[in-house]
C-alpha positions in Angstrom: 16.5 -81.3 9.8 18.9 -77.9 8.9 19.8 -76.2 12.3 19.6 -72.7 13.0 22.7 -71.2 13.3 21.1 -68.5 15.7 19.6 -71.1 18.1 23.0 -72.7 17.6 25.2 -69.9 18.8 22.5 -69.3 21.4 23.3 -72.8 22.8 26.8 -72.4 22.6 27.0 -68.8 24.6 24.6 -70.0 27.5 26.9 -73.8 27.9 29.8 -71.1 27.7 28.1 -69.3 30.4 25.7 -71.6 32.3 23.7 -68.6 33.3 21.0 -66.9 31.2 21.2 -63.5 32.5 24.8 -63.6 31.3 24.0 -65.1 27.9 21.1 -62.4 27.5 23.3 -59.8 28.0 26.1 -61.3 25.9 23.2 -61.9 22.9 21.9 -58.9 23.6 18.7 -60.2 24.7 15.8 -60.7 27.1 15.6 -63.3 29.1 12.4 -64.8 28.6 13.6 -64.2 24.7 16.5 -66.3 25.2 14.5 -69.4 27.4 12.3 -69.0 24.1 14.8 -69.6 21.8 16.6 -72.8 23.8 13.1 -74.1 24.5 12.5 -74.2 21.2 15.8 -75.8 20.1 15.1 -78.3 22.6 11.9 -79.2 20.9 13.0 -79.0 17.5 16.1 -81.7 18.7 13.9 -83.7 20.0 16.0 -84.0 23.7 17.3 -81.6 26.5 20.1 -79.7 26.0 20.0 -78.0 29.8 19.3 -78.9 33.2 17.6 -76.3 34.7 17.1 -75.8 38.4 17.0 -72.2 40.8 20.3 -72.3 41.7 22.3 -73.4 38.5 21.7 -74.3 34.9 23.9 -77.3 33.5 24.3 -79.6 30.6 22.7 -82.7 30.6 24.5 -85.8 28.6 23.5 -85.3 25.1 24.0 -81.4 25.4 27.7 -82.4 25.9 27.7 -84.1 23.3 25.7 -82.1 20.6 27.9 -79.3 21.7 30.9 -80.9 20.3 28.6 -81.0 16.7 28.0 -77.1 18.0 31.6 -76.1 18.0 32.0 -77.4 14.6 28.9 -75.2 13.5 30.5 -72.6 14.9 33.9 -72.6 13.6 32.8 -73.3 9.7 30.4 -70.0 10.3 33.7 -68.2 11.8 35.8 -69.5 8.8 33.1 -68.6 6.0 32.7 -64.7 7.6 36.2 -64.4 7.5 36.7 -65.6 3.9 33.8 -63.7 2.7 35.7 -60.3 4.3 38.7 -61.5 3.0 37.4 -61.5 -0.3 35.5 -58.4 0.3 38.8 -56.7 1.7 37.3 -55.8 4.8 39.6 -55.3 7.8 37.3 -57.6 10.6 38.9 -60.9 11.2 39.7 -62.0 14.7 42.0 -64.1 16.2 42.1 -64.6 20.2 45.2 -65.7 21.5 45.8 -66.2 24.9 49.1 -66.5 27.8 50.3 -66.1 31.0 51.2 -62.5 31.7 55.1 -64.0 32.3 55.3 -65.4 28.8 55.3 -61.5 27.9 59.5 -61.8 28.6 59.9 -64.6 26.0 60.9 -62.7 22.8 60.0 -65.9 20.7 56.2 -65.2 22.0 56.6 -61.8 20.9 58.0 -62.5 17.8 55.3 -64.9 16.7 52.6 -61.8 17.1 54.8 -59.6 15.3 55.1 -61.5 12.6 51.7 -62.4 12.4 50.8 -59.1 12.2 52.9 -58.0 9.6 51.7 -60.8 7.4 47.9 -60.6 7.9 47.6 -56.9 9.3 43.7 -57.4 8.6 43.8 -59.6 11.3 42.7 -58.4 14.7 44.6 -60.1 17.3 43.0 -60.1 20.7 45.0 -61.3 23.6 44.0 -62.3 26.8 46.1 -63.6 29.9 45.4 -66.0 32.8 47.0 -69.2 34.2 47.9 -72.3 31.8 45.5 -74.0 33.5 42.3 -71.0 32.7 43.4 -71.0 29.4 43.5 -74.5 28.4 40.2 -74.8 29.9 38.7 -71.8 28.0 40.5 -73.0 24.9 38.6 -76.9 25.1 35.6 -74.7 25.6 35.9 -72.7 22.4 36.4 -69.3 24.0 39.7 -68.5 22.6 41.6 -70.3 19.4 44.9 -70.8 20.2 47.3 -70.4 23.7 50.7 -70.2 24.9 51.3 -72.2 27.6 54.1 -73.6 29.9 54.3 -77.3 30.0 51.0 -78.2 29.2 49.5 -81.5 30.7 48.6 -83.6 27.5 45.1 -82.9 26.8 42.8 -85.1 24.4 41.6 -83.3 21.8 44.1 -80.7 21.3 47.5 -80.3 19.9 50.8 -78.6 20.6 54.1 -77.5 19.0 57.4 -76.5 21.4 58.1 -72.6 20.6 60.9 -71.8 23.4 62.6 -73.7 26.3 64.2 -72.3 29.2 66.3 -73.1 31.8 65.9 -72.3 35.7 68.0 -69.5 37.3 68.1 -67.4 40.5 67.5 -63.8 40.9 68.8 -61.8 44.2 70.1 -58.2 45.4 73.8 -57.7 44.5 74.5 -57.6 48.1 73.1 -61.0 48.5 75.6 -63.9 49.8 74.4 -66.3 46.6 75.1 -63.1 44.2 79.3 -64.2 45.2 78.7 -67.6 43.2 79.1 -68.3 39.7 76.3 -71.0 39.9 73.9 -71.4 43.1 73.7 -75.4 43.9 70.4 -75.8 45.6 71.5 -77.2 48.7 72.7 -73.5 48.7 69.2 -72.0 49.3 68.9 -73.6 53.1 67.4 -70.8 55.2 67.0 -68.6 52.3 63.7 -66.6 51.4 62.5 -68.0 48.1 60.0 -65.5 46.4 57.6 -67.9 44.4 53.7 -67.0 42.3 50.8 -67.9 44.4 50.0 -71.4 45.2 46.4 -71.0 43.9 47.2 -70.1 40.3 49.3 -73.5 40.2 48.4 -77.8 40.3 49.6 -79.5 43.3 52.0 -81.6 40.8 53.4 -78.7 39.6 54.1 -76.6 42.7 55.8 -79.8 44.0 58.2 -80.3 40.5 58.7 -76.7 40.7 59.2 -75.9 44.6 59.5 -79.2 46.1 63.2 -78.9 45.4 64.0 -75.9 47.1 61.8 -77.0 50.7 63.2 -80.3 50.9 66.6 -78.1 50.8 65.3 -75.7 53.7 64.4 -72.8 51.8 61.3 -70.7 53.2 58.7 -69.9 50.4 57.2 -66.3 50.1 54.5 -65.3 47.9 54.9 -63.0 46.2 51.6 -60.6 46.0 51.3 -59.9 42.3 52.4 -62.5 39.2 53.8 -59.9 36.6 57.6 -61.1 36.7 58.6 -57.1 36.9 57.0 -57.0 40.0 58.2 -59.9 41.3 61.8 -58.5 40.5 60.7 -55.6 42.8 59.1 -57.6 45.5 62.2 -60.0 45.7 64.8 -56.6 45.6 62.3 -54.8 48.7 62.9 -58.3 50.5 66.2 -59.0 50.0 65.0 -62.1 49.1 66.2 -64.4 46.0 63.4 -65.3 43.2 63.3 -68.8 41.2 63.1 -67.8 37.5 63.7 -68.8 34.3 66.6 -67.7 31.5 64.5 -68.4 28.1 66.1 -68.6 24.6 66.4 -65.2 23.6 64.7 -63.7 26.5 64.2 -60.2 27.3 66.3 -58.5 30.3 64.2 -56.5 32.6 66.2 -56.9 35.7 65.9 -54.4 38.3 68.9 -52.0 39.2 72.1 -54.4 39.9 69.8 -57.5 40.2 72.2 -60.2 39.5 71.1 -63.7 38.1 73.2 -67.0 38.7 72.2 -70.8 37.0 70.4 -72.8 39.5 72.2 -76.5 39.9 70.1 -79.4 40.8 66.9 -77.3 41.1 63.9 -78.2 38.6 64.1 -78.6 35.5 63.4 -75.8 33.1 60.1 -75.3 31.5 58.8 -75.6 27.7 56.3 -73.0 25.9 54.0 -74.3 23.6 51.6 -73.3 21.1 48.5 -75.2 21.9 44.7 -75.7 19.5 42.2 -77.6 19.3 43.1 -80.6 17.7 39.9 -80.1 14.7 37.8 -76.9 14.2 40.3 -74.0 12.9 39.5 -70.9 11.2 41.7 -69.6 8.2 43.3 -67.0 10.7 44.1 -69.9 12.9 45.8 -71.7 10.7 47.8 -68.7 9.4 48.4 -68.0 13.1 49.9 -71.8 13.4 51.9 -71.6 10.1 54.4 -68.5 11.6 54.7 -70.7 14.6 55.7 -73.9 12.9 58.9 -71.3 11.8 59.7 -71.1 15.5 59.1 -75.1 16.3 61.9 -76.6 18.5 63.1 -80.5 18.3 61.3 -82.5 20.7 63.8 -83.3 23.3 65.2 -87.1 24.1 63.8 -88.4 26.7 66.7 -88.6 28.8 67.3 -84.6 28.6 67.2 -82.3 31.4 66.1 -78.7 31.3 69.7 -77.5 31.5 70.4 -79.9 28.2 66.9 -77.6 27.0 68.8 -74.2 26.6 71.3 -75.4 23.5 71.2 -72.9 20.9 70.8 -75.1 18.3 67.3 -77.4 19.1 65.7 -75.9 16.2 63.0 -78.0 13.8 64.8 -79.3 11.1 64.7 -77.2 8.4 63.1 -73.7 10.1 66.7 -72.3 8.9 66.4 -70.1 11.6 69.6 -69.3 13.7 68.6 -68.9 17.7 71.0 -66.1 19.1 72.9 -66.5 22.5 70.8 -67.0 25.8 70.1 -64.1 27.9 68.3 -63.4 31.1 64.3 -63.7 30.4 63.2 -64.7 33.5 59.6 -65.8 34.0 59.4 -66.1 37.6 58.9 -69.6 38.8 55.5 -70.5 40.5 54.0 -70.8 44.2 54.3 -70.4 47.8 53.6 -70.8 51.2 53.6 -67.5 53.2 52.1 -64.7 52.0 54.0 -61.4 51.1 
């Protein structure tokens, strides 16, 4: 049989959404249109895509599985449109990438999207931000091609490239009694207020790799009420507090007023950024997108390497001939909590 690519995209927006008002809306259709249209699939398929009930609309067993067949529907019809405006020299091609909203002080990140830019200015980037964890998720589903992420649990069915590594630091008021030390040993932080990102946005595995450090030292965790890393810089100053952040490879510094920042010893580890896709199913801007990255790849690390053996200037990918300049402050704050700010 020859599918419909309408009924197809159909399905694909309502397992996206699991609700058909939504799906309507997003189609810009009726309801009882859109139940038409799936019903219909259905029949032509010869099997049930949807399990339907009052409270909740879900995909039954071989819906999960056509939808895999679905996402390849979709991304040939995605590829074709953009090659046909390519051709056409039309300006409409999209690309979504997606972040965390801290990844916005890693300069590498920034580069990447400047460069793309530059290259395929017909491109239209649109970015999006949320936790690793939403993004992923959205990215498996097919609602955004291709994330930055922090450490990334491996995932089948996609693939990733190391862009950046950082190493952990500490952030505090000038004033502060750590601000006197040239490095900040984390038996160090006993008593201390550590400002951290909301527990909810993180994994319990995390939070404890992260944190778990610092409370088995006696530090007191404080949420901090917003994640932009600015404003965690503000929080922590108000407080008088000291933030767990991170220095990137050519990182951005955004410190408030005198804020001073001192090297963390025996704290966690510092933290990758990777580009992450699907591991089949790319668009030509996709793999345009992937090709300025591969510029920035870092060596993978031996296995026996800490995150303070991470921030060496020179873990480039053979051959990139790229020259990483000296580290400065970047600081993505670290992650979670315990009281609330």
């Amino acid at each position: 049989m020859i599918l419909d690519n309408r009924a197809v995209l159909a399905f694909l927006s309502l397992s996206r959404t699991l609700s058909f008002t939504k799906t309507a809306v997003e189609l810009s259709l009726t309801q009882p249109r859109l139940s038409y249209i799936i019903r219909r699939f259905e029949s032509e398929l010869g099997f049930d895509l949807f399990i339907r009930t009052t409270r909740r609309v879900e995909l039954t067993a071989a819906g999960e599985q056509f939808r895999e067949v679905a996402l390849k529907v979709e991304a040939s019809l995605q590829e074709a449109d953009a090659l046909v405006r390519q051709m056409r020299g039309e300006s409409r091609v999209r690309l979504r990438v997606a972040a965390p909203i801290y990844t916005n002080r890693v300069a590498v990140r920034l580069q990447i999207l400047g460069e793309f830019t530059a290259k395929h200015p017909r491109v239209v980037l649109e970015v999006s931000y949320g936790s690793t964890r939403e993004k992923l998720n959205e990215l498996r589903r097919g609602d955004v091609d291709v994330v930055f992420a922090t450490d990334p649990p491996p995932l089948a069915g996609l693939e990733s490239m190391v862009v950046a590594r950082s190493t952990t630091c500490v952030v505090m008021p000038p004033n502060h009694r750590l601000a006197m030390m040239e490095t900040v040993p984390i038996e160090a932080l006993k008593g201390e207020v550590l400002v951290c990102m909301q527990r909810a946005n993180l994994g319990k595995a995390y939070f404890e790799r992260q944190y778990g450090p610092a409370l088995r030292a006696g530090a007191e965790l404080l949420e901090a009420p917003e994640s932009d890393p600015y404003a965690q810089m503000h929080f922590t100053n108000a407080r008088g507090a000291v933030l767990m952040s991170y220095r990137w490879q050519k990182g951005m510094d955004r410190a408030v007023g005198d804020m001073v920042t001192r090297p963390l010893v025996g704290g966690p580890p510092g933290c990758e950024l990777h580009l992450v896709r699907r591991s089949t199913l790319h668009s030509l801007a996709l793999e345009w997108f992937w090709a300025v990255g591969r510029a920035y790849e870092l060596q993978p690390l031996p296995e026996a390497a800490t995150g303070e053996a991470a921030s060496a200037d020179g873990q480039l990918r053979a051959g990139s001939g790229r020259r990483r300049e000296a580290l400065q402050l970047g600081g993505t704050p670290g992650r979670p909590i315990v009281k609330r700010g």
